[in-house]
C-alpha positions in Angstrom: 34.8 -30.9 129.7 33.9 -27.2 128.6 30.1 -27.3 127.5 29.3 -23.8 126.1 25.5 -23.3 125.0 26.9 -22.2 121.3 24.9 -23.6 117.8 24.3 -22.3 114.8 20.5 -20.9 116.6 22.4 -19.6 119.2 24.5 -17.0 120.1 25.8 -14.6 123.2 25.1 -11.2 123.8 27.6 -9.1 124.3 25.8 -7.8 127.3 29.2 -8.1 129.9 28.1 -5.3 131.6 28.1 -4.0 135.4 24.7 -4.9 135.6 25.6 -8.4 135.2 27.4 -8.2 139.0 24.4 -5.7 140.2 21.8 -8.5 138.9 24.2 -11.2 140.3 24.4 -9.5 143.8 20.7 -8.4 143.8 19.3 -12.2 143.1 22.0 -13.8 145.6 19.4 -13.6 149.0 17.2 -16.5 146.4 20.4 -18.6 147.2 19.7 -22.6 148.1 20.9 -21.7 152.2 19.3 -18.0 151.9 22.7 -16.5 153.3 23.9 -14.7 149.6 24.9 -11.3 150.0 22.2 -9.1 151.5 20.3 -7.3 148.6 21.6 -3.8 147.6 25.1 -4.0 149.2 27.3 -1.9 147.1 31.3 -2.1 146.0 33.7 -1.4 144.0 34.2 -3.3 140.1 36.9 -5.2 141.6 34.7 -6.5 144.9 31.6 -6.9 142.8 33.4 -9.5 140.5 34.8 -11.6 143.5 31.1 -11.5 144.8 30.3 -13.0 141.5 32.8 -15.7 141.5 31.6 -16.4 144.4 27.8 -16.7 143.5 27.9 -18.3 141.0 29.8 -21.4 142.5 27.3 -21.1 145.3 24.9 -22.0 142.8 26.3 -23.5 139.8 29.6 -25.3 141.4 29.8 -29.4 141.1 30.9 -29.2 144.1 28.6 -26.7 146.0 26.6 -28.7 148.6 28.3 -27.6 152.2 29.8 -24.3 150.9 30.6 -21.5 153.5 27.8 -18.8 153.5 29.0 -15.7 151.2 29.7 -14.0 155.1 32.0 -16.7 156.3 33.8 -17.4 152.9 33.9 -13.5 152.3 35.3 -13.3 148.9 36.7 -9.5 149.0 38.8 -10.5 151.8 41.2 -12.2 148.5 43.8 -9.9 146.7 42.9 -11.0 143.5 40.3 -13.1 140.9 42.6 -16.3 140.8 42.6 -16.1 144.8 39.1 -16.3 145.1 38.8 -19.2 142.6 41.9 -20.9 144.6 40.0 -20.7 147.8 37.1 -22.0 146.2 39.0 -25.0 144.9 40.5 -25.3 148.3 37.5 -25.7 150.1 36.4 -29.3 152.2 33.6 -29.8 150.2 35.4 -30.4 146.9 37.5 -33.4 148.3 40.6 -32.0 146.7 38.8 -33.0 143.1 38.9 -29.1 141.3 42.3 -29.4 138.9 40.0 -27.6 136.4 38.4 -24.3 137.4 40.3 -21.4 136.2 39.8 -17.7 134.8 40.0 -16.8 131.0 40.3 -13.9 128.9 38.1 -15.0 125.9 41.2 -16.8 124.1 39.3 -20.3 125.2 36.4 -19.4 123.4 38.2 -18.5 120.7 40.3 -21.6 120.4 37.2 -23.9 120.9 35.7 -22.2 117.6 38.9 -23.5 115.9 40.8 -20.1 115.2 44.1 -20.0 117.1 46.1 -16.8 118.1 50.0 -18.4 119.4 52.7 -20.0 117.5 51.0 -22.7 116.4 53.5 -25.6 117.8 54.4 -27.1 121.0 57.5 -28.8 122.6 58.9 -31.3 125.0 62.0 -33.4 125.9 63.4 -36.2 124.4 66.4 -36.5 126.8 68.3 -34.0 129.1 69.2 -31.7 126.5 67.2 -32.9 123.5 64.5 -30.5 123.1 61.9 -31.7 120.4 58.7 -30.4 118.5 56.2 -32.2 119.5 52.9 -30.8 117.1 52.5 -28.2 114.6 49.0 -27.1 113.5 49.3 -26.8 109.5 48.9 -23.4 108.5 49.7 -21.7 111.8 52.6 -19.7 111.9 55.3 -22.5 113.0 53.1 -24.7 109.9 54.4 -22.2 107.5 57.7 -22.2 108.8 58.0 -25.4 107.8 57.9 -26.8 111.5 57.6 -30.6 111.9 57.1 -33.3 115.0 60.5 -34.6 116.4 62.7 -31.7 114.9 64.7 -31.2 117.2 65.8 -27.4 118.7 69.2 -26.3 119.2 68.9 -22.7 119.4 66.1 -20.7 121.3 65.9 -16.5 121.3 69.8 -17.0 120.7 70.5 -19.6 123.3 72.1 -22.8 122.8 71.7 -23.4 126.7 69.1 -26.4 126.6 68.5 -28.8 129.3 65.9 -29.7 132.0 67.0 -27.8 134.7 64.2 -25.5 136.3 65.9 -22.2 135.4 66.2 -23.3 131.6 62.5 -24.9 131.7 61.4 -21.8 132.5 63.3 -19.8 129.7 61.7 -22.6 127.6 58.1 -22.0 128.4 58.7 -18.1 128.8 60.3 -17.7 124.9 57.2 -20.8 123.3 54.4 -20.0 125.8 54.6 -16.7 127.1 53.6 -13.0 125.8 56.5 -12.3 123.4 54.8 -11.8 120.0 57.8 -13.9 118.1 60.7 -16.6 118.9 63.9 -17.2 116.7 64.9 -21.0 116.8 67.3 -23.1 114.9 65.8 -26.5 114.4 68.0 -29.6 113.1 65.9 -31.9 111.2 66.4 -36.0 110.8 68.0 -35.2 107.5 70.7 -33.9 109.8 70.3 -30.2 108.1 69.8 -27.1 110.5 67.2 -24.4 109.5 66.9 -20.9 111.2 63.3 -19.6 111.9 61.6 -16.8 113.2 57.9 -17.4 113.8 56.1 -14.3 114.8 52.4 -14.6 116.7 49.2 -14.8 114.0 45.8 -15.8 114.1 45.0 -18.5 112.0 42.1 -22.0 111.2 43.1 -24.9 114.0 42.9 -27.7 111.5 43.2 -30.3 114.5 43.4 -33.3 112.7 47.2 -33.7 112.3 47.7 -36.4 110.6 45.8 -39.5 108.7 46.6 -42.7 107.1 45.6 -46.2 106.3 47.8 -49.3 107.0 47.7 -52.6 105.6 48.5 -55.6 108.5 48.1 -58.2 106.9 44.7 -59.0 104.9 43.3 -56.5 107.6 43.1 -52.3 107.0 44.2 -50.0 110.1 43.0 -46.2 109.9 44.9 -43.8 112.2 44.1 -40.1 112.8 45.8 -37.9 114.8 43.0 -35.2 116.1 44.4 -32.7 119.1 41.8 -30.7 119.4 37.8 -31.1 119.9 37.2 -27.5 118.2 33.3 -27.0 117.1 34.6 -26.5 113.0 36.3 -29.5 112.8 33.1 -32.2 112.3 33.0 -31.5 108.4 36.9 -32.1 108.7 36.0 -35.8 110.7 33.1 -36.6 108.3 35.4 -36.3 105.1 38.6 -38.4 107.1 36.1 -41.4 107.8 34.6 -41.3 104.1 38.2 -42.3 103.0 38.5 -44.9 105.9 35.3 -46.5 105.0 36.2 -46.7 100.7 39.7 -48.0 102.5 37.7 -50.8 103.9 39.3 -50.3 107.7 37.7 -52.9 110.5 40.4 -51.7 113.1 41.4 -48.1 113.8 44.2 -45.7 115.9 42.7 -42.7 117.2 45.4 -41.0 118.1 44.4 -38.6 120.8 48.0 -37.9 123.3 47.9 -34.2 123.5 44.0 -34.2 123.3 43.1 -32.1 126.1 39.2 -31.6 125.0 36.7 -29.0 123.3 33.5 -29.2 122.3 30.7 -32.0 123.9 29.3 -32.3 120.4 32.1 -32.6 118.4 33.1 -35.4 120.8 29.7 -37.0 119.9 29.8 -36.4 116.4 33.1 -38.6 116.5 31.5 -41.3 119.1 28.4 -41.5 116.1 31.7 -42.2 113.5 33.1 -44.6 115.4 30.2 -46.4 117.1 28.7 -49.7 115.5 25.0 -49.2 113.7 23.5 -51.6 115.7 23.6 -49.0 118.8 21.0 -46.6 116.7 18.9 -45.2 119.8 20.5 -46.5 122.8 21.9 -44.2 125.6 25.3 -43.1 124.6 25.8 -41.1 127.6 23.8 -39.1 130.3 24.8 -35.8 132.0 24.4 -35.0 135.5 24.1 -31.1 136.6 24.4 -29.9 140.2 21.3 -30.8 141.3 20.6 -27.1 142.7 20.5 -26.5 138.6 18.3 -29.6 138.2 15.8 -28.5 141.1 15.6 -25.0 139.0 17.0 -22.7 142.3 19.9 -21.5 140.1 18.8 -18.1 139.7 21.5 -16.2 138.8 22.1 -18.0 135.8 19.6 -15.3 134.5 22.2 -12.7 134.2 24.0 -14.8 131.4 22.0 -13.7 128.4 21.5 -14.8 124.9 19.6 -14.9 121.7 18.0 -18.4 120.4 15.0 -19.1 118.8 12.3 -20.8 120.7 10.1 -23.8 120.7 8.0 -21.2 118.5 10.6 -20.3 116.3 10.8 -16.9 117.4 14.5 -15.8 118.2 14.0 -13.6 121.9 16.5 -13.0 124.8 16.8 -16.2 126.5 18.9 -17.0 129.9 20.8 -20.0 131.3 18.1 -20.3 133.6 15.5 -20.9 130.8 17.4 -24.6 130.1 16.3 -27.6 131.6 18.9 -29.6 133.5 17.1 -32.7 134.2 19.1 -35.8 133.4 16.4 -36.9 130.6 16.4 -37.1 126.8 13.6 -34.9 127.2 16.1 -32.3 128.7 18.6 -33.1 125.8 20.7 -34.7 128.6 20.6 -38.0 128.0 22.2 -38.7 124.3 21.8 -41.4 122.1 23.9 -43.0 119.7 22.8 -42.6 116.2 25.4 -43.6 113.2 27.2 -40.7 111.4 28.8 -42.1 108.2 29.2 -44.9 106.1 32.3 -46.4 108.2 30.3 -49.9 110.1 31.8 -52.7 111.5 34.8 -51.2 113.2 36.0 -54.7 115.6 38.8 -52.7 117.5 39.5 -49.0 118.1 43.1 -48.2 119.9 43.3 -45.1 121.8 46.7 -43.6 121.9 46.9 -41.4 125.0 49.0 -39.9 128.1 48.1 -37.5 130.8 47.6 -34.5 128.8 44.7 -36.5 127.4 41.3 -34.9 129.0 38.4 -34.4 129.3 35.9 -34.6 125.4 38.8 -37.2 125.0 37.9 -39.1 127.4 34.3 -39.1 127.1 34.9 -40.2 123.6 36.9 -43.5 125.4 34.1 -43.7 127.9 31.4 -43.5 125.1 32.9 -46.4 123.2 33.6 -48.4 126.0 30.5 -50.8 126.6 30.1 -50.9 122.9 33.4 -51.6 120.7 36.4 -53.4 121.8 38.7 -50.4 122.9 42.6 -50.3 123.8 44.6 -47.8 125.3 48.3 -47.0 124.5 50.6 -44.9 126.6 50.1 -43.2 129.8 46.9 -43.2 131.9 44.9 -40.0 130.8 44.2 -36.5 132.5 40.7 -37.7 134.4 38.2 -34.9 133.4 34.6 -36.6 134.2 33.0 -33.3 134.6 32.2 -29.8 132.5 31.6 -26.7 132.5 30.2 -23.5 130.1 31.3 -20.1 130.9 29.7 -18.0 133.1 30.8 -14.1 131.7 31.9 -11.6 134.3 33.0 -8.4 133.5 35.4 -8.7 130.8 36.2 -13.0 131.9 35.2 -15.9 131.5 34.6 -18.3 134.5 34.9 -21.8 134.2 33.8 -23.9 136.8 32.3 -27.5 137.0 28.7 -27.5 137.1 28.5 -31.3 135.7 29.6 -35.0 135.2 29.3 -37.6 132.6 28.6 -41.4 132.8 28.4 -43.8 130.4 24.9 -46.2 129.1 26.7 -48.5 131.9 26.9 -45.2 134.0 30.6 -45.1 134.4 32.2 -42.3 135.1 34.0 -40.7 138.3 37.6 -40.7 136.5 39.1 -38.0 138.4 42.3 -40.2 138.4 42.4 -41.1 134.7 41.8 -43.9 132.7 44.2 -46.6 133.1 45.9 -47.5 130.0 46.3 -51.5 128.5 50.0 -50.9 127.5 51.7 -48.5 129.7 54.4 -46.8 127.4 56.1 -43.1 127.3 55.6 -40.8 124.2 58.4 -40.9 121.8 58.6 -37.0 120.4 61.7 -38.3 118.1 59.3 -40.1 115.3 57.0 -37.7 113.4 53.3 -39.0 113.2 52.6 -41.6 111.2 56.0 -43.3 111.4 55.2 -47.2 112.0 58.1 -47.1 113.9 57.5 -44.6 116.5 56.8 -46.5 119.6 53.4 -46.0 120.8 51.8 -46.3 117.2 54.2 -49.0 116.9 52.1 -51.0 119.6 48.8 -50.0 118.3 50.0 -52.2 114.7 51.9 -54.9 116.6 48.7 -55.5 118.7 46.5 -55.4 115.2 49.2 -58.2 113.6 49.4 -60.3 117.0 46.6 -59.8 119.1 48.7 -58.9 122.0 51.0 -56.2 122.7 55.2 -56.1 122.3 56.9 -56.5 125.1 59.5 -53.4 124.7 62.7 -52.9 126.2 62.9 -49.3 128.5 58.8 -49.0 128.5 59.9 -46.5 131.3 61.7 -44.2 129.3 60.9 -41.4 126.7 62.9 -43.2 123.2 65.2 -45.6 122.7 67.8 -42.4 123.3 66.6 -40.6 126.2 68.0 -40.6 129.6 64.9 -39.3 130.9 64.0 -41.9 133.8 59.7 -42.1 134.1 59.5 -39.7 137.5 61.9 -37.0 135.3 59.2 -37.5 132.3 55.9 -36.9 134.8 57.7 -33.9 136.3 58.4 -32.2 132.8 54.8 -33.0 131.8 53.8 -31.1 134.6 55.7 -28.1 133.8 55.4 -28.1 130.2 52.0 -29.1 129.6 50.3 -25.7 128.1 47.5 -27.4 126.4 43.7 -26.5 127.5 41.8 -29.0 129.2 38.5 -29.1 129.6 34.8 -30.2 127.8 32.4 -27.5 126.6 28.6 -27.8 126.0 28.6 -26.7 122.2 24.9 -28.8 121.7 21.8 -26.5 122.2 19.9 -27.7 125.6 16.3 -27.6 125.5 13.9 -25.0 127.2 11.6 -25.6 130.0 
């Protein structure tokens, strides 16, 4: 989850400053064990920021009970910013849980705010040398290429040399992924024509909802939306796709969510409130639990991360982290409730298309729905993202760390190993979206007809063409999955 303290009341200052780190330092004696770094000790920029990363996990960090002391974890003793944070995701105390901390340059934040900076499109295999796009964000610059799911690519930055081996993976993700400002591809398209494009690097509006569409089974009305991104402008976007579901008169609907890796918390509750019966109006949706050394008010240094909001007087002032409340309370603006968002009621199924690079607001969308609608999942078991962060600035980064986790009005939570799925099926990156036939959708409709799911020939394998055997598929995931993962706190907490 990446939970960043944005709203329309509230914004950062863009206060990154060395005195950030001199604060940081100068506060870290008022640490929970009293064994911080001794007050006025002085360093370089490049030590002062790994005393930082440091400090701030010692404070912040889900998983900070039974760190080392600063002393005997000694963060300039690491080369680097990433080697601190690998150490810190190393240590006992985490129980080998932290797949999620990393460092960022800004480009998360910017992403989460729905404006994108890459290519616009992603990729993966549909057999051993069958290289398919699998999304294109309209208006990007692949969008405007004309780019579609399950073209497939013959041609890359001249090379017709396509195929899973490590070397060639890595060519793959270097030419689509990496800092080259543009890629020439030929693409053949299920018309069987070829198209040459060059797509150069842009900035452009993340429109995340990829596709929608209604579909008559029956007497009954299915809605399916494809939404790959939990960015903070896309609720208006949401609000107008469920308007046409409810004058379509859906009572079943797809939510289509396989390359979901997160975004915003309140964008994921804004779509729990679409989805979510009337009759839940006021009941506890879902309740977040900070480290407790954030509930008990002894993180400190989150003074050093500044910001303007208007307070419970109305007057906007410089306000800190540290002025939030992190009780687990509706009081604290910690405990959410459902409350109805649009005219789309009595929803009797929801389907929840998925795989593994499904995370984090994803899921706590499933585990929101959960104890209240009748939910299926389709495809591979999800990510497993039950906690969140915000980012902590330091120097010129952003630090994202765990600081919370999520549970449920049954308080269920604790997926660090995914949610396990009620049809377990590969993605098929051949069918565009929408296409009835394309197999995971496919089992969302055939379950809506039949009331139980298809029993498919070669579930294990990627489409009826690949020769991509299941452990081949995981492996690729692994090394092809560049989507971000994580839930961040867009709501406004409350003050103390």
């Amino acid at each position: 989850m990446l939970r960043k303290f944005i709203s329309q009341n509230t914004f950062f200052c863009a206060l990154i400053i060395l005195l950030g780190f001199t604060a940081s330092c100068k506060k870290a004696n008022n640490t929970p064990d009293g064994q911080g770094l001794p007050q006025g000790t002085s360093g370089t920029r490049a030590e002062l920021t790994k005393d930082s990363i440091y400090l701030y996990a010692q404070q912040t960090y889900y998983w900070n009970v039974g760190m080392p002391s600063y002393s005997a974890f000694n963060p300039r003793q690491y080369s680097s910013n990433n080697a601190v944070l690998a150490a810190l995701k190393a240590l006992p105390s985490t129980g080998g849980k932290d797949k999620y901390s990393f460092i960022d340059d800004g480009t998360v934040a910017g992403e989460l705010g729905g404006v994108g900076g890459d290519f616009g499109f992603s990729v993966f295999f549909a057999g051993t040398n069958d290289l398919r796009v699998k999304y294109v964000y309209t208006g990007s610059p692949a969008g405007v290429q004309g780019l579609r799911r399950g073209y497939q690519i013959t041609k890359i930055n001249g090379s017709t040399d396509i195929n899973t081996t490590d070397e060639r993976i890595n060519f793959i993700v270097n030419a689509i992924f990496g800092a080259n400002p543009t890629v020439t591809m030929t693409v053949l398209k299920p018309d069987g024509t070829s198209q040459d494009v060059t797509i150069n690097k842009a900035s452009y509006n993340i429109n995340p909802i990829l596709f929608t569409k209604t579909y008559t089974i029956g007497a009954k009305k299915v809605g399916y939306i494809v939404f790959n991104s939990f960015t903070t402008n896309s609720i208006d976007l949401l609000d107008a796709a469920f308007a046409k579901f409810s004058t379509d008169g859906v009572t079943e609907l797809v939510v289509d969510l396989r390359y979901n890796g997160g975004g915003s918390v309140g964008t994921s509750e804004a779509f729990t409130n679409l989805i979510a019966p009337a009759a839940q109006n006021g009941k506890v949706m879902y309740t977040t639990y900070w480290t407790q050394t954030m509930q008990d008010n002894q993180a400190t240094i989150l003074q050093n991360q500044k910001f303007y909001a208007k307070g419970n007087d109305g007057v906007t002032r410089m306000y800190s982290y540290f002025d939030y409340s992190y009780k687990p309370t509706v009081a604290a603006g910690n405990q959410e409730v459902f409350a109805k968002r649009g005219s789309l009621n009595g929803l009797n199924r929801v389907y929840f298309i998925v795989t593994n690079g499904t995370a984090s607001a994803s899921e706590l969308l499933i585990n929101n729905l959960k104890p209240v609608i009748d939910v299926k999942l389709i495809g591979k078991k999800t990510y497993g993202k039950p906690v969140g962060f915000f980012a902590i600035h330091i120097d010129k980064n952003d630090l994202y760390i765990p600081q919370f986790e999520t549970k449920n009005q049954l308080n269920q939570g604790g997926y660090f190993d995914g949610i396990a799925v009620d049809k377990d099926i590969f993605d098929d990156v051949t069918k565009d979206f929408g296409d009835p036939t394309e197999k995971l959708l496919a089992q969302a409709l055939y379950y809506s007809a039949n009331g139980i799911f298809s029993s498919v020939l070669k579930d294990n394998i990627i489409s009826s063409t690949s020769t991509l055997p299941k452990n081949v598929v995981e492996d690729l995931s692994g090394k092809m999955d560049h989507e971000f993962k994580g839930m961040v706190e867009t709501r406004k907490l409350r003050f103390k």
